[in-house]
N, C-alpha and C positions, 0 to 999 in steps of 0.2 A: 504493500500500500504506500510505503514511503522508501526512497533509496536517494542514499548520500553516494554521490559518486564525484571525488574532490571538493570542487565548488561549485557544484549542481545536486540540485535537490530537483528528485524528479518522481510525482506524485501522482496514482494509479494505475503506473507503467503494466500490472501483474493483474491488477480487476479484471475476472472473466467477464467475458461479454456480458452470459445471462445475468448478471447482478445488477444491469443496467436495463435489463429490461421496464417495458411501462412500468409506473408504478413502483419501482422499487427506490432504494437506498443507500447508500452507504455512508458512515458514518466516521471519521478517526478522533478523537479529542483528547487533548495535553498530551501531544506526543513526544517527546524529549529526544532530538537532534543536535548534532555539530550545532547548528546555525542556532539552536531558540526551540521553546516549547512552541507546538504549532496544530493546530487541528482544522479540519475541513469536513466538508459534508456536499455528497453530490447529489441529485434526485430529480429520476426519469421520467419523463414526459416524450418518448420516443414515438409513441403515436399521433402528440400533437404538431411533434416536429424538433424539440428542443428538451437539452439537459441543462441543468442548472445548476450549479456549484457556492457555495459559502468557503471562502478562505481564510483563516486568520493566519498570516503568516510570518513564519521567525522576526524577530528585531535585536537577537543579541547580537547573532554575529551573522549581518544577514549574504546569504549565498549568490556568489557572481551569476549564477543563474536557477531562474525553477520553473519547469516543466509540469504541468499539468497534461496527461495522455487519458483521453477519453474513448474508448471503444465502443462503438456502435452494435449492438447486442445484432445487427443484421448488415454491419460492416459499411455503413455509409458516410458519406464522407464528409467535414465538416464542411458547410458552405462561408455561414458567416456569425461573428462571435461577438458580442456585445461584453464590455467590462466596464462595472459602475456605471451603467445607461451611456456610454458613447459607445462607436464602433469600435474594433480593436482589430487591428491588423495580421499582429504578432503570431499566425498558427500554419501548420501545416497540415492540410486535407491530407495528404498522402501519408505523414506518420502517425496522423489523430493525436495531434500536441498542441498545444496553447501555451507561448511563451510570456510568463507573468512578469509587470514591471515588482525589481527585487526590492523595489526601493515602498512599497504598498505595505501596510497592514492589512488591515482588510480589505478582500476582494469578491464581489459579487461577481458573476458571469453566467451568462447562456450563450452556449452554442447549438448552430438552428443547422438542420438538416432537410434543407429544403427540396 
């Protein structure tokens, strides 16, 4: 659910698809990292179109970079990804990743699967 790798922190790289299915959840909180305690919560709306993520993310020692990877429980691909209600450019459809600014505390997001 969480992997330190240097100075990337990279977050639901290993979530099987069907955990993302409609309706479902997942959940990590006070998770103790290199970088800072940190927890998030994703929950799927894959029938409407879009997943949606809460992230509270490290401040001790925060990480040159973090990846959020989102699987598509029917393998589709991200289109487009809103953070804190503007656009956000930062992802790649082809790896199912969304590159977070490291420099945020909290981060709201949905990625829409249009």
């Amino acid at each position: 659910l969480i992997e330190e790798r240097g100075e990337s922190l990279i977050l639901g790289k290993a979530i099987p698809r069907a955990w993302l299915e409609h309706g479902k959840s997942v959940k990590v909180e006070r998770a103790l990292t290199y970088f800072g305690t940190m927890s998030y919560e994703l929950r799927s709306f894959v029938a409407e179109g879009y997943i949606e993520a809460e992230l509270e993310l490290p401040r001790r020692n925060p990480p040159r970079q973090a990846v959020l990877r989102l699987r598509h429980p029917q393998q589709k691909p991200i289109t487009r990804v809103t953070l804190n209600g503007g656009e956000w450019r930062a992802f790649s459809a082809a790896d199912e990743a969304i590159y977070l600014p490291v420099d945020a505390h909290h981060v709201h997001l949905r990625a829409c699967y249009d």
